[in-house]
N, C-alpha and C positions, 0 to 999 in steps of 0.2 A: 504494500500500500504506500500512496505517497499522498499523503492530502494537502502537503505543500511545496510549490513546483520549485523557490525560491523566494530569498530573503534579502531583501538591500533594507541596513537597518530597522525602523521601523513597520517596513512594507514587506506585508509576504503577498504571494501571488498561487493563492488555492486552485487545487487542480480542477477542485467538482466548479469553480465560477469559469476559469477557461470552460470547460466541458460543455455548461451549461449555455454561457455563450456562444462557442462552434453550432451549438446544436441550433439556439436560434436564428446563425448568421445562414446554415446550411439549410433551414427548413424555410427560411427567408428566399435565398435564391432560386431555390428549388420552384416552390409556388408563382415568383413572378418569373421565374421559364416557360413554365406550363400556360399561367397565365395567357401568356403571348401565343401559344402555339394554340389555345382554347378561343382564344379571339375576345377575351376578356383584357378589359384595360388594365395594362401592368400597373401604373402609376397608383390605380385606386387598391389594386392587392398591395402592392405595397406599405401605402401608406394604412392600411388596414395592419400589418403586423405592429404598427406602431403599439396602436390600441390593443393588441393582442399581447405584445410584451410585457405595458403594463399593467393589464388586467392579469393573465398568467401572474403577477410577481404580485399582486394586491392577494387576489385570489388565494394564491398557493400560502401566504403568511394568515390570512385568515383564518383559513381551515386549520393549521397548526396551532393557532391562538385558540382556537375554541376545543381543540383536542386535548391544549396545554395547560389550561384554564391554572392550575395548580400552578405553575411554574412563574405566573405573574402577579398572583395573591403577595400586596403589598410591595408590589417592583412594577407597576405598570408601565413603566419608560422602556424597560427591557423587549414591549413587543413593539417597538420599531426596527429594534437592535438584528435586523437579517443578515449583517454580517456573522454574527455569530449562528448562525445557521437557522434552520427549522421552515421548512418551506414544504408543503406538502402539493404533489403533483396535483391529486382529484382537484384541491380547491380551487388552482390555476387554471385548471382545463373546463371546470365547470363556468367561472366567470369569464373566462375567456369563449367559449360557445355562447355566452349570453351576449356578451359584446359583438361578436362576428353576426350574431342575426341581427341587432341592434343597427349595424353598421351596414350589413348587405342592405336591410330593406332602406336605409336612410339614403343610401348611393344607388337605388336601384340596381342593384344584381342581383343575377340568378340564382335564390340561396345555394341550392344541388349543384350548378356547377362547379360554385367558389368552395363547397364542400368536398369535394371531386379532389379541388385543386390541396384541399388542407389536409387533409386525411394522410398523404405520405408526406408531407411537411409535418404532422404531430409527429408522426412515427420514426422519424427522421429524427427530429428532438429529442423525441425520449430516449431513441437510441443511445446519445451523446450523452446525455443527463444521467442515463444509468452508470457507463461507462466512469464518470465524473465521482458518484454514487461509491464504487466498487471502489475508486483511487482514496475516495476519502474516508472507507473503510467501512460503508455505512451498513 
């Protein structure tokens, strides 16, 4: 396991945050490819991941806060604290589907196709995020 890639003094540089990043840079490009070859406007998937990163990142600390309820009894500043970890995929992915219909129907798109297009963009994610998961010993 290596849950930390490097250290320059005060900064370390965690492997599960690269990981988790590649995974959104990779499900990022992936989607507005497809995009384009679907005859769907790149620029609006795109900017759609915006909202998707951070509802995933709201999302996934929420569900951990309500999992964790204990852990903040009397420290409530601590649940902003996601660098120290605790991010649970479901609540990301939950809030994040609520936002992508949100967004489709406000941009008129085709929900199914833009659905089409995310479905191996998550899978693509998660991939990375596990990978990340496994480095940081989880």
């Amino acid at each position: 396991m290596l849950p930390v890639l490097f250290r320059i003094g005060p900064f370390s540089l965690h492997t599960y945050g690269v990981f988790v990043a590649l995974g959104f840079l990779a499900g990022i490009t992936f989607a507005v490819r497809e995009a384009g070859k679907s005859g769907i406007n790149r620029e609006k998937i795109f900017d759609l991941f915006f909202y998707i990163v951070l509802a995933a990142i709201v999302g996934s600390r929420i569900l951990y806060i309500l999992l964790n309820l204990h852990q903040y009894r009397g420290k409530p500043i601590g649940m902003i604290k996601i660098w120290e970890g605790g991010l649970v995929f479901y609540g990301g992915f939950i809030l994040a589907v609520g936002v992508t219909i949100w967004y489709v129907r406000r941009n008129e798109l085709e929900l199914w196709s833009v659905a089409d297009i995310l479905a191996l963009s998550i899978a693509l994610g998660h991939f990375f995020g596990r990978l990340g998961c496994f480095f940081a010993g989880c």
